[in-house]
Backbone bond lengths (Angstrom), bond angles and torsions (degrees), N, CA, C in turn:
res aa  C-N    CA-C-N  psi(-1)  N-CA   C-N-CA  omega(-1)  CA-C   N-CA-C  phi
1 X - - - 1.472 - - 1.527 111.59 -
2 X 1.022 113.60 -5.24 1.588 127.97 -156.23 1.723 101.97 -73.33
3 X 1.639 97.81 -38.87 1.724 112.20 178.87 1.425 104.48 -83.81
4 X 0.912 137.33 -26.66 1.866 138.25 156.82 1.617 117.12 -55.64
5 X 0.936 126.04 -45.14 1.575 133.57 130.81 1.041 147.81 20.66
6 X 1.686 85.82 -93.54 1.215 109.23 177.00 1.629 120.60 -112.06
7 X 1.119 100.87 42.46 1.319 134.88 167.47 2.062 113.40 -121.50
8 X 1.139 107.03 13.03 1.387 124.57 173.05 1.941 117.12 -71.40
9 X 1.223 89.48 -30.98 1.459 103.43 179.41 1.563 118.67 -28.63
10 X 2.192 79.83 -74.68 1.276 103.53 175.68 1.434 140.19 -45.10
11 X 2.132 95.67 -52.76 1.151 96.68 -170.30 1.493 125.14 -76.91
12 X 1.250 99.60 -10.45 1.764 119.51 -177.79 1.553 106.51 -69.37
13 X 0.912 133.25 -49.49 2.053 162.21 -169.50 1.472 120.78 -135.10
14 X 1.537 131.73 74.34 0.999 119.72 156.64 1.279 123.55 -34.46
15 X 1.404 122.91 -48.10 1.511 114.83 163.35 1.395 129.85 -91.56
16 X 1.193 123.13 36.73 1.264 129.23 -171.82 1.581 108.80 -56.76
17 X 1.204 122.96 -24.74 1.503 141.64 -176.64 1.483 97.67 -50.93
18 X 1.057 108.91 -43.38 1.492 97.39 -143.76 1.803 107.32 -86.16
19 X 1.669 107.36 14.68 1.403 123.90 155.34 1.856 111.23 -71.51
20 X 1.232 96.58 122.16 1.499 116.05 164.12 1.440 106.52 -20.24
21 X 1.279 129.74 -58.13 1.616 125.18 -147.27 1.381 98.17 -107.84
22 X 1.823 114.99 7.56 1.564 100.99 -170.33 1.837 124.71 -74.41
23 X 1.476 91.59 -14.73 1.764 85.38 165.61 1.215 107.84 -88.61
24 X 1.150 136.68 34.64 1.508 118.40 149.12 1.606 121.93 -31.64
25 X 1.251 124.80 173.00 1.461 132.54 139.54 1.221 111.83 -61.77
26 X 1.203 98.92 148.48 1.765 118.95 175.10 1.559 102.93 -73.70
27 X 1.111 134.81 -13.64 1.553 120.64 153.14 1.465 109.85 -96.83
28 X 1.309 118.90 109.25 1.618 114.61 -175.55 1.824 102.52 -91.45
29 X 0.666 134.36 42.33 1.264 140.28 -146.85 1.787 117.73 166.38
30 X 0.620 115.22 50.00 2.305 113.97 -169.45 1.324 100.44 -54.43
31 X 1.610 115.80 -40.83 1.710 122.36 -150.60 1.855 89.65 -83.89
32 X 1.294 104.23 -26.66 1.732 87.32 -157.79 1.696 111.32 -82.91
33 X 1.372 120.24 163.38 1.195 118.53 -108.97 2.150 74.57 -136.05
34 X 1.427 101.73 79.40 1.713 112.95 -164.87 1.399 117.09 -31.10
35 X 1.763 97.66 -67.56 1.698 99.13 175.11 1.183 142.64 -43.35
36 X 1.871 96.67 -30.42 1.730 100.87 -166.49 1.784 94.77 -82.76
37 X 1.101 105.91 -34.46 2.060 113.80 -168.66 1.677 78.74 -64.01
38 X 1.299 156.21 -54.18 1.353 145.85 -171.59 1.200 107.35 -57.96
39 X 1.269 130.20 -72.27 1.462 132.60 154.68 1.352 137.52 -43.40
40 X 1.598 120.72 19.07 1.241 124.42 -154.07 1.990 77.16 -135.61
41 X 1.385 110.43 -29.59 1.414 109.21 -160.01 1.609 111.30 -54.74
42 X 1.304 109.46 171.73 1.821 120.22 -175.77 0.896 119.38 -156.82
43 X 1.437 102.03 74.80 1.632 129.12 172.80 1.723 117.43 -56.86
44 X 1.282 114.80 123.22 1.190 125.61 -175.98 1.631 119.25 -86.82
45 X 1.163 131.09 139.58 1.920 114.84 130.09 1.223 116.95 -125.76
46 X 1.641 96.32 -163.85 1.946 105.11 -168.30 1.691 107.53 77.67
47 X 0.891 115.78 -147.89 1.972 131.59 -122.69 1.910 83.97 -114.12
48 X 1.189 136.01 76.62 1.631 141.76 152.98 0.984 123.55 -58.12
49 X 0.915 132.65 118.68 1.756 134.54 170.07 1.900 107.17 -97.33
50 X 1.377 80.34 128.16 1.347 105.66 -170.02 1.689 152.01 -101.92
51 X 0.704 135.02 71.23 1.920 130.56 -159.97 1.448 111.92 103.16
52 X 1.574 111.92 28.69 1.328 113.60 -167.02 1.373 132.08 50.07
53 X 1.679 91.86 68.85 1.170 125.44 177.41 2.179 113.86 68.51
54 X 1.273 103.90 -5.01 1.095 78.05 -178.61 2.206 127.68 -83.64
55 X 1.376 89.62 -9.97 1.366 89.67 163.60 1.975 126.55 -152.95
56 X 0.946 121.67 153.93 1.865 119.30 -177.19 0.946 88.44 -86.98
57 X 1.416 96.37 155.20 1.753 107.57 143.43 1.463 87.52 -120.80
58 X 1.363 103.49 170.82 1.833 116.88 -173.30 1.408 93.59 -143.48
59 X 1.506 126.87 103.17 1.422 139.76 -159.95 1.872 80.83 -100.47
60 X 1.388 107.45 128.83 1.520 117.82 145.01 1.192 128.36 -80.74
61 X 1.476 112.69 158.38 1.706 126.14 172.80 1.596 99.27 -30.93
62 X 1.067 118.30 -50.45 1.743 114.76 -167.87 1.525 117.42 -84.51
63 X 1.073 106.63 34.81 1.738 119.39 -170.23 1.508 113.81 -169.43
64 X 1.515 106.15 159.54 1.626 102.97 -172.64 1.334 101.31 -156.36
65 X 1.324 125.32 148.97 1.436 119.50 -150.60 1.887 96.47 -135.07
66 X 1.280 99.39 146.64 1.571 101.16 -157.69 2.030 79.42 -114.57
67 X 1.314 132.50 138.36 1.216 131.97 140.25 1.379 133.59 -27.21
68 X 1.477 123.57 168.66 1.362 123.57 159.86 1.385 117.29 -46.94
69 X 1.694 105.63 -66.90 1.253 98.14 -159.08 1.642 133.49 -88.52
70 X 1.645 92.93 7.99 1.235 110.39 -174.67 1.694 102.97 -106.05
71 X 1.769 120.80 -22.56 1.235 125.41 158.80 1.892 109.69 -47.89
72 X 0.964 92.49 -57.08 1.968 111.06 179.16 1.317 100.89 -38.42
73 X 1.337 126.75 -43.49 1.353 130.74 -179.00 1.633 110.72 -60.73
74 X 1.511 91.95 -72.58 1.638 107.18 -172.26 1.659 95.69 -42.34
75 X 1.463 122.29 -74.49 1.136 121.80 172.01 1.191 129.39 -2.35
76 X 1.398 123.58 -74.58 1.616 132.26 -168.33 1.145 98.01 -117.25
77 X 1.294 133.82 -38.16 2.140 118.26 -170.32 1.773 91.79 -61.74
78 X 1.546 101.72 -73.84 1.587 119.52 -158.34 1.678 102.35 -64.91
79 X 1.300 121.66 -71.01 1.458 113.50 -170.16 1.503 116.98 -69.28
80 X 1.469 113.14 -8.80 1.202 130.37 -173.93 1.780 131.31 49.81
81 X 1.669 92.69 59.81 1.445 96.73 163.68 1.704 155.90 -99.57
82 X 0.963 127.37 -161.82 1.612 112.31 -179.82 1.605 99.47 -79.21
83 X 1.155 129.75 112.05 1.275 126.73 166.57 1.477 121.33 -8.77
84 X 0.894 102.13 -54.74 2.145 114.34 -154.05 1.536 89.29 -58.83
85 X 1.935 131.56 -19.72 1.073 106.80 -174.76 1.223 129.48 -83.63
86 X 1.758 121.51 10.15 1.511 151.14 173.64 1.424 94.49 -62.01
87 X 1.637 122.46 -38.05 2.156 89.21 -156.29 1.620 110.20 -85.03
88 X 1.483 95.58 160.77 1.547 92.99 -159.70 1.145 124.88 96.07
89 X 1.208 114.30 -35.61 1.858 118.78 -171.84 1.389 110.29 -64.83
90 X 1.669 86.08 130.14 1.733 95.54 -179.76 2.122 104.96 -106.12
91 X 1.247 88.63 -11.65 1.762 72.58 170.27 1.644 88.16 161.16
92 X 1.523 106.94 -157.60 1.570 126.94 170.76 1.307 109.91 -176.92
93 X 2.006 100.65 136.99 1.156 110.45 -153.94 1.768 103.61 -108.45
94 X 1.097 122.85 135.27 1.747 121.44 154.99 1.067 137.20 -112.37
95 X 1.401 124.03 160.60 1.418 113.45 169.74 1.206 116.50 -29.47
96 X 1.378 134.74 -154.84 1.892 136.83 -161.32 1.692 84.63 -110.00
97 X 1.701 97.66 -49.83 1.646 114.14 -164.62 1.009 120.94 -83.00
98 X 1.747 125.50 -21.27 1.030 131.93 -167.86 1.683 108.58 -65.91
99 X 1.707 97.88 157.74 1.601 117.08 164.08 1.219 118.12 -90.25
100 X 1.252 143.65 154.97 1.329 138.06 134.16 1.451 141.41 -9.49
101 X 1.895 95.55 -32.99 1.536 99.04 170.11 1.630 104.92 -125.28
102 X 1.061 123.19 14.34 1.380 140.37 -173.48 1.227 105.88 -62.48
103 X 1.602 124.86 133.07 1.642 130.98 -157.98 1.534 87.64 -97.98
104 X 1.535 102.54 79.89 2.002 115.73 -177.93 2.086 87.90 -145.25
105 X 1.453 101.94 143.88 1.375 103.43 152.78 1.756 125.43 -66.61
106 X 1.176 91.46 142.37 1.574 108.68 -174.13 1.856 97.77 -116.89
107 X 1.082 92.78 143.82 1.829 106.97 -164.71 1.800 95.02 -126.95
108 X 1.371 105.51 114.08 1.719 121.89 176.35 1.114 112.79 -121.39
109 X 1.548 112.41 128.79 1.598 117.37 -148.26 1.562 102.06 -152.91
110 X 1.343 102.56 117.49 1.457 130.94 -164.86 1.779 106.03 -133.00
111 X 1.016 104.90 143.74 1.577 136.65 177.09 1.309 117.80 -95.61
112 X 1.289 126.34 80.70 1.235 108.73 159.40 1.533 140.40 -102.05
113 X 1.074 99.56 112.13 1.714 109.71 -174.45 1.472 109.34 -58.40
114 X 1.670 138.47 73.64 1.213 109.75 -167.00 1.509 102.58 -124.45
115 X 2.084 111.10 20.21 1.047 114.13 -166.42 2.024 121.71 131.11
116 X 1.077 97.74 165.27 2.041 97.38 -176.92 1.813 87.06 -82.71
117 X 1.407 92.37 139.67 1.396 92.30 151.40 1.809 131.89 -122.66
118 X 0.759 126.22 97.62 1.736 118.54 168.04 1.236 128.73 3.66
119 X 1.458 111.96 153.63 1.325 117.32 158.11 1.150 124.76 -118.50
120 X 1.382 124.68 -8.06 1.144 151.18 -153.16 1.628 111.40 -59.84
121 X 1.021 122.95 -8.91 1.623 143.58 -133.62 1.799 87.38 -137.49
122 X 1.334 112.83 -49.63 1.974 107.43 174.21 1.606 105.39 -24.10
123 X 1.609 95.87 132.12 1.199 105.74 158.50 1.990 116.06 84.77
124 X 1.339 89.28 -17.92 1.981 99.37 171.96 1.110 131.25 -109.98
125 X 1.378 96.42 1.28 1.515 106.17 170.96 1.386 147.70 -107.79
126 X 1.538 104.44 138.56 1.651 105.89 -138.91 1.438 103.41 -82.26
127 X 1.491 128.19 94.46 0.966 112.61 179.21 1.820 133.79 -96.82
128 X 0.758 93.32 25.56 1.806 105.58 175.80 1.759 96.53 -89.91
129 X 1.323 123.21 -39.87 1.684 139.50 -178.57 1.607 90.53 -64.73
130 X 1.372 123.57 -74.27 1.576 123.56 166.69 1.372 120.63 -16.74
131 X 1.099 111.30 -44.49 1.571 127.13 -166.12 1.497 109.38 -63.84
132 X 1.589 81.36 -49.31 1.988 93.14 -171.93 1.420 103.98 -71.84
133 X 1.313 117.13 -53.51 1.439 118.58 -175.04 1.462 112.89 -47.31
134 X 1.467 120.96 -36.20 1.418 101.09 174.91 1.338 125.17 -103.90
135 X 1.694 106.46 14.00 1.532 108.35 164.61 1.492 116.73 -73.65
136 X 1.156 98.90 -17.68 1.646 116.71 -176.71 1.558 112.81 -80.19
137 X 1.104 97.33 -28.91 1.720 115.96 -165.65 1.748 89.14 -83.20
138 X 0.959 129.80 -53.32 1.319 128.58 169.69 1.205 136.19 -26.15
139 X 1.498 107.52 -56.31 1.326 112.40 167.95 1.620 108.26 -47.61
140 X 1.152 133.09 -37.31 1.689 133.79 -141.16 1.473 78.30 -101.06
141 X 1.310 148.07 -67.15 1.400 128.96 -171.97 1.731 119.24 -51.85
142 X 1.611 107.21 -24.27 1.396 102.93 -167.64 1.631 103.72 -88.79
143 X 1.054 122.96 5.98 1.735 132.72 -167.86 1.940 80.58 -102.70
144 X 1.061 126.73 -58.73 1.272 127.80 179.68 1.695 126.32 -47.66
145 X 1.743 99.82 -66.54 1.250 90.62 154.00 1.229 140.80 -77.59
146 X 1.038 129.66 -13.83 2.265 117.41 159.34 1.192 87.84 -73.76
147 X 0.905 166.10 -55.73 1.365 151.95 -162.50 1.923 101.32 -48.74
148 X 1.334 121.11 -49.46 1.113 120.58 163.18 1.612 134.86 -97.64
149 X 1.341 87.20 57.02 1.613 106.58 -169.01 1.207 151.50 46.86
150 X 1.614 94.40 6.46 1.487 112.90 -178.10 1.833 115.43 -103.23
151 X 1.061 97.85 134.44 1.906 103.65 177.23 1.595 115.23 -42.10
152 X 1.051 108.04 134.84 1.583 111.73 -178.10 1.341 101.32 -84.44
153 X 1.891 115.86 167.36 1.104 141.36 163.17 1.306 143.31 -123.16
154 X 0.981 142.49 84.90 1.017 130.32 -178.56 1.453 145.40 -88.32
155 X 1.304 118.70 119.83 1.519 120.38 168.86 1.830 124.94 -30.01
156 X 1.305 122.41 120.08 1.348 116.82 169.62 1.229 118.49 -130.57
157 X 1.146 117.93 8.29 1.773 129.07 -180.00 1.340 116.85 148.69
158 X 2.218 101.08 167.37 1.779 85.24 177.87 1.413 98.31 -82.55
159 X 1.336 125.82 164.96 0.860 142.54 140.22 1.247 131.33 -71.76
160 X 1.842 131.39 -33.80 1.058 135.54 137.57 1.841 106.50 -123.71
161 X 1.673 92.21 132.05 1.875 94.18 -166.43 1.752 94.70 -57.36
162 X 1.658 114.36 171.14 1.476 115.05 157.94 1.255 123.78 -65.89
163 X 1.276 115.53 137.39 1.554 119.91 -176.13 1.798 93.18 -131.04
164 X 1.563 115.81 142.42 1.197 116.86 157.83 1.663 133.96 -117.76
165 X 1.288 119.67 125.40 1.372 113.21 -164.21 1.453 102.28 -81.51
166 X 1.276 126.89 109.75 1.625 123.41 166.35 1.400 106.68 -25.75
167 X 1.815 101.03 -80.96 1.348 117.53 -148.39 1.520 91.60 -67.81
168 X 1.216 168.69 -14.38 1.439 156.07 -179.15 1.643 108.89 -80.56
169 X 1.721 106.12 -42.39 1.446 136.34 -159.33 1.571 105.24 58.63
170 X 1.522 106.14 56.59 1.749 124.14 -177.14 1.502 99.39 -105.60
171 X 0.990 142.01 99.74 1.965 123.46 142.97 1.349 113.94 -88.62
172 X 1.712 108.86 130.26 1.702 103.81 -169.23 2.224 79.68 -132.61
173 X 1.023 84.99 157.48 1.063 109.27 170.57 1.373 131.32 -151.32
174 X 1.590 152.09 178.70 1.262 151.24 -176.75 1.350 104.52 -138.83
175 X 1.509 118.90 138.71 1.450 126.94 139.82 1.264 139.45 -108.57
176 X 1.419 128.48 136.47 1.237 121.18 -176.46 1.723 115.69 -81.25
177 X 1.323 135.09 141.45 1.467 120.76 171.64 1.450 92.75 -172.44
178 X 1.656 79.15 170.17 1.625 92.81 -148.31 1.554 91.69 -120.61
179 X 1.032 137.75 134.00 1.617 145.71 178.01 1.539 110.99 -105.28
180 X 1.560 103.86 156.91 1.117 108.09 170.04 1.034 128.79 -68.45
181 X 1.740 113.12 -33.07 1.160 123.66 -161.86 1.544 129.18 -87.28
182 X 1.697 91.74 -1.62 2.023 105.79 -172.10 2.035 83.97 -143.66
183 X 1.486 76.94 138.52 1.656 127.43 144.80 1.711 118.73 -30.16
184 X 1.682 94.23 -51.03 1.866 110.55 -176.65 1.404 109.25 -112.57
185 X 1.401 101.00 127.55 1.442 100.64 158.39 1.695 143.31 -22.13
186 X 0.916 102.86 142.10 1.849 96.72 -167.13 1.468 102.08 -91.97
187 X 1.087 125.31 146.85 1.407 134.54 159.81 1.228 110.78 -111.03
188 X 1.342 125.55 137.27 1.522 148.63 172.92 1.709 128.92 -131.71
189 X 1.897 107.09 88.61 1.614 81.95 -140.01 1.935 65.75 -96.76
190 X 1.179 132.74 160.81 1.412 140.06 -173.35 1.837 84.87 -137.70
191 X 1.612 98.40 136.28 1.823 121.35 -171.17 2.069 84.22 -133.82
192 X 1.110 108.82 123.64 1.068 112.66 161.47 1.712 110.69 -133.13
193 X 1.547 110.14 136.57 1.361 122.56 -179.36 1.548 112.23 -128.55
194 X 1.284 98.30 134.96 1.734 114.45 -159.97 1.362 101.65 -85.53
195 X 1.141 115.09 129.54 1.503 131.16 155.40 1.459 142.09 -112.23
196 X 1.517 132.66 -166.99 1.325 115.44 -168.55 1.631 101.67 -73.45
197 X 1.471 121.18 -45.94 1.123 131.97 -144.99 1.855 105.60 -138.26
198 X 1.172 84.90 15.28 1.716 103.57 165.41 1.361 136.13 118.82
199 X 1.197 134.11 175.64 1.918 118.18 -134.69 1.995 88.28 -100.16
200 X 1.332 97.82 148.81 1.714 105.42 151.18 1.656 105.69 -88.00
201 X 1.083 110.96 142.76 1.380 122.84 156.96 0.940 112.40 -126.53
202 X 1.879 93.02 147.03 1.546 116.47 172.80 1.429 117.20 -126.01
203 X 0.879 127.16 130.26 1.337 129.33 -162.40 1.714 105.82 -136.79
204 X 1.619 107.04 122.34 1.574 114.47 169.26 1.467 121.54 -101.41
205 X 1.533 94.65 125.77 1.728 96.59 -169.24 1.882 94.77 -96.61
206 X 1.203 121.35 124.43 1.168 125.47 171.56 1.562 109.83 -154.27
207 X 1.289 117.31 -165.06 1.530 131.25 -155.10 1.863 96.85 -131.48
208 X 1.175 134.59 110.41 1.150 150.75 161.64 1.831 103.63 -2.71
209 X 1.397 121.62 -36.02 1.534 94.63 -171.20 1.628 90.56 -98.69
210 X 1.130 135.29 43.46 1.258 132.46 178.05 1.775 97.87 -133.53
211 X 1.407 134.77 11.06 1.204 139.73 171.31 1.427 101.71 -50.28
212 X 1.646 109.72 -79.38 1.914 98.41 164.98 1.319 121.71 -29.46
213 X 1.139 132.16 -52.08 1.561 120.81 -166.66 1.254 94.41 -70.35
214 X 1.404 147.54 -67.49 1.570 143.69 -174.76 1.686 108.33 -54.31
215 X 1.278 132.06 -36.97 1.733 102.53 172.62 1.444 101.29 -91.25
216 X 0.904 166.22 7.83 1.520 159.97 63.29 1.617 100.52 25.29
217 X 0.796 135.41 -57.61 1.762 138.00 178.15 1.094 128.79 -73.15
218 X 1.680 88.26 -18.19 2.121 98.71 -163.82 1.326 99.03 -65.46
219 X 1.149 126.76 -39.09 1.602 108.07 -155.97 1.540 123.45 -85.53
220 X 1.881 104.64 -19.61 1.518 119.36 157.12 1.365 99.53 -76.87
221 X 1.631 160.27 -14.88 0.976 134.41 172.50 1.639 107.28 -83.21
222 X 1.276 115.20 -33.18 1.333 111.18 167.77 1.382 144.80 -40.88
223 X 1.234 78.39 -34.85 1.906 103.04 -166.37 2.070 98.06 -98.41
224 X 1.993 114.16 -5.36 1.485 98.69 173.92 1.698 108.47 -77.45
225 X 0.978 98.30 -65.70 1.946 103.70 164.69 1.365 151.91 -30.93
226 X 1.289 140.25 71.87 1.272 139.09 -171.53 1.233 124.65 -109.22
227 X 1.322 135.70 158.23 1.170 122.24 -173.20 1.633 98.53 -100.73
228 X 1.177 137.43 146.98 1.498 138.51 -178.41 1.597 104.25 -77.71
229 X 1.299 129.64 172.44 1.308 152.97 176.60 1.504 112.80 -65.62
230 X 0.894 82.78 111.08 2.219 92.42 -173.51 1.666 105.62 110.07
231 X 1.317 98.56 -5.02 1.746 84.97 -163.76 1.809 84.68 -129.53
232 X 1.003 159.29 0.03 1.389 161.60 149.75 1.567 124.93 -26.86
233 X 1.071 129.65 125.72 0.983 125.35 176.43 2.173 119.23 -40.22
234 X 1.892 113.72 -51.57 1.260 98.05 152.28 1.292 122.71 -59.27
235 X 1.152 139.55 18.19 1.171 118.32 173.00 1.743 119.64 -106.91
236 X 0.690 100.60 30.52 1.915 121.50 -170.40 1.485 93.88 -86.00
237 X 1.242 99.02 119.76 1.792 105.10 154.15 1.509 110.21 -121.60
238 X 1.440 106.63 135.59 1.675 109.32 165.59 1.232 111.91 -60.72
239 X 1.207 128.31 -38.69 1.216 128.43 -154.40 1.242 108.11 -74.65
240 X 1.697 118.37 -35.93 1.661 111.13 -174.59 1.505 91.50 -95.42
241 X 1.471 127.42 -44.00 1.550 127.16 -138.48 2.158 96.25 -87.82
242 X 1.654 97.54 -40.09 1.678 79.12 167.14 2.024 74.49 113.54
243 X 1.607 87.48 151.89 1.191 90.32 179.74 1.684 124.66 -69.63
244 X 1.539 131.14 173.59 1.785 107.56 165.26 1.397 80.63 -143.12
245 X 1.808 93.86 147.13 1.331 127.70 151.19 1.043 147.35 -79.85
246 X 1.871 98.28 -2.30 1.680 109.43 -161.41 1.322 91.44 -83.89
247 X 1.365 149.35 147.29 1.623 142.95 68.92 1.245 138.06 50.22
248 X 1.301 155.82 162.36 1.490 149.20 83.76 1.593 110.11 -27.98
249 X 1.246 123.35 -50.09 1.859 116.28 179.98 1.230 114.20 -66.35
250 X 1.619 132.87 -21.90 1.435 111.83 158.13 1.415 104.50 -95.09
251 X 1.311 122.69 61.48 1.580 124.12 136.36 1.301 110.37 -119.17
252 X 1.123 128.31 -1.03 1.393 121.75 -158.10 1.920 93.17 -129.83
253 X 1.108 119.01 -58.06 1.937 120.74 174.03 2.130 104.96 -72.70
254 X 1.546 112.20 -18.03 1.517 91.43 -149.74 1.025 151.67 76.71
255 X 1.740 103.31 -2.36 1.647 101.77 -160.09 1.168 111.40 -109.56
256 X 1.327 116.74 99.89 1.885 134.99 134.45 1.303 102.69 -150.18
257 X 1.676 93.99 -167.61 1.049 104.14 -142.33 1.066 139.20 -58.62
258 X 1.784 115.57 -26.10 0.955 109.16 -174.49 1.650 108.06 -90.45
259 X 1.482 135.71 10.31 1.410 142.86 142.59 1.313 100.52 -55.40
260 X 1.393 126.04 -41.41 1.603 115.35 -161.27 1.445 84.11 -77.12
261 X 1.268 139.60 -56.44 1.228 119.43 -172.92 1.359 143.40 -50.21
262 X 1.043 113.97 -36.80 1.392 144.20 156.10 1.488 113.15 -46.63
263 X 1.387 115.98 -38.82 1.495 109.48 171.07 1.275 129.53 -82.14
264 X 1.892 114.37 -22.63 1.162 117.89 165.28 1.698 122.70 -79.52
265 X 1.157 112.63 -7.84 1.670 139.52 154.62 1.167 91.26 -72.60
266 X 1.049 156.77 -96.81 1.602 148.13 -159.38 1.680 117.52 -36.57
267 X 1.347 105.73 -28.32 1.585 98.04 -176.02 1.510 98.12 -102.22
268 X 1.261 136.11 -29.81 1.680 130.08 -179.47 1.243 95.75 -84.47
269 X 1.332 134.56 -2.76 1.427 101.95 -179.95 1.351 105.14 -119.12
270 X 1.733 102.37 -38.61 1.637 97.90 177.41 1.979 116.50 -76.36
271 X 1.085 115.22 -9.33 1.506 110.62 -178.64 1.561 133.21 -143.39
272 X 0.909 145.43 147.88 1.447 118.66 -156.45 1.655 101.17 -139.89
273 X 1.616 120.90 179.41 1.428 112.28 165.25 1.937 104.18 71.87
274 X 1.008 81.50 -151.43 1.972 95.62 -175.15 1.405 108.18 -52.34
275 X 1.558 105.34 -56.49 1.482 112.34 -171.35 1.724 126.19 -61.42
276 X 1.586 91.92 -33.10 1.556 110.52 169.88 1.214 109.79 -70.56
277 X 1.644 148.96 -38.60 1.104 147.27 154.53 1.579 123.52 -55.57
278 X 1.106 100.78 -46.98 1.633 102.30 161.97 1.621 125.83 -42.99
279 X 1.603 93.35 -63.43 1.103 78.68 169.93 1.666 144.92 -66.89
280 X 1.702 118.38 -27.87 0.893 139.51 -179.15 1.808 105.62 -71.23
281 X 0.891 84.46 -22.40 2.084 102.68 163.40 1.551 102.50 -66.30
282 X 1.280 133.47 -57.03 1.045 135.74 -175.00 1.413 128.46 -78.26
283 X 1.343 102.82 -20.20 1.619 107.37 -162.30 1.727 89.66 -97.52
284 X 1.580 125.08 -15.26 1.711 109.07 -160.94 1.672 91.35 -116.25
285 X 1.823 123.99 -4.45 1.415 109.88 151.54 1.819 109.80 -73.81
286 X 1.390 111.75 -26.26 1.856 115.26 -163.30 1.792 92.74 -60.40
287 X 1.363 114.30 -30.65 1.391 106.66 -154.90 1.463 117.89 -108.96
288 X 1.637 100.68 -21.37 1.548 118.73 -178.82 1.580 116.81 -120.70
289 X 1.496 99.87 -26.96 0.967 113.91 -177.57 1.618 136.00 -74.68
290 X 1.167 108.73 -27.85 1.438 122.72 -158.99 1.672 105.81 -95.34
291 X 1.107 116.03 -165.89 1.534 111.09 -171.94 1.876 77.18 -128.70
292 X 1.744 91.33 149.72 1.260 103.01 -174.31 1.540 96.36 -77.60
């Protein structure tokens, strides 16, 4: 499971690259001392307060919840990822029983404040067109990361299409992809929940014959996460918060602007010379270039 893992990078931040420290080595840490930081950990349950106060999670008997800064660890020391995929992170959740490398889904759950998002868009969106667009998009992150020493991934289908729950204001969806680094298919089931001032995500890193065990989970993972009072998705006013443009489809493709930005940050910062032009060749036909 260890290569399912550490393949978290990716699926968490397609552009995670385009963080300063993301070419690190895959040991960000050489001196530190693995087992004892595993054995040192302090797994929580019950009633968490979260992102400074703006949301709980409520971990059950059958689950155990790792902190920020001790997630940061597991993250990049133990599973060994590119740093940049720490910001935001509000923790990571496991089975009660599970290990660290234990062939169980692991649930990583980040806050991003990047704004209200809509609903307005439920129910019109074409997602088989979604599908393609980011199989395509794939290739251009996986030229990036082997380039920075990490195993590529690739997208090959959903595994479960997007569905959105009104009454929760949850859209979760699944991807199927296949890594360099494992034998088994990757699973990527991504739970996003709408808020005033922007979504929590939850995201399950697992291996394709564990799809049953993760929608089997969805509905106790659903019910750990809430957004608190003042910070709720009803709780949006135009009048103070300002209008939004975002979607449900830029939670699921990424695409505006500030994704577009982020990708032209990914090629000046992560690559330089031929390859850095190449790519930046590719990424400003993907966006300007192409026929809708």
């Amino acid at each position: 499971m260890r290569s399912t893992f550490a393949s978290i990078g990716l699926l968490l931040s397609a552009f995670s690259f385009a963080q300063s420290d993301s070419t690190a080595a895959l040991d960000s840490s050489p001196s530190l001392d693995i087992d004892s930081l595993i054995a040192a950990f302090n797994w929580q349950g019950g009633t968490i307060e979260l992102s400074y106060g703006a949301a709980t999670i409520d971990v059950p008997p059958t689950h155990k919840f790792l902190d920020a800064d001790q997630a940061h660890h597991l993250l990049v020391d133990v599973w060994q990822n590119p740093p940049g995929i720490a910001d935001d992170l509000l923790g990571v959740v496991l089975q009660a029983e599970a290990g660290v490398y234990d062939d169980h889904p692991a649930y990583v759950v980040y806050y991003e404040e990047n704004g209200y998002v809509h609903d307005r868009d439920a129910g019109r969106i074409d997602y088989d067109a979604k599908l393609r667009d980011m199989i395509r998009e794939d290739s251009l992150s996986n030229v990036q990361r082997r380039a920075a020493g990490y195993g590529g991934l690739q997208l090959i289908g959903w595994a479960s299409p997007p569905y959105y729950d009104r009454e929760r204001k949850a859209l979760h969806w699944a991807k199927e992809m296949v890594s360099d680094d494992s034998e088994r298919n990757v699973l990527n089931y991504n739970i996003r929940i709408l808020g005033r001032y922007g979504v929590l995500v939850i995201n399950a890193i697992s291996t394709m014959d564990h799809l049953d065990e993760v929608q089997d989970e969805l509905p106790v993972v659903l019910e750990m996460a809430a957004f608190n009072e003042g910070y709720r998705h009803a709780d949006y006013d135009p009048d103070i918060d300002g209008a939004s443009s975002k979607g449900l489809a830029s939670l699921i493709d990424g695409k505006d602007q500030e994704v577009k930005g982020k990708l032209m940050k990914l090629v000046l910062i992560g690559a330089g010379g031929f390859l850095g032009m190449l790519l930046l060749i590719i990424v400003l036909w993907y966006f300007f270039g192409r026929k809708r």
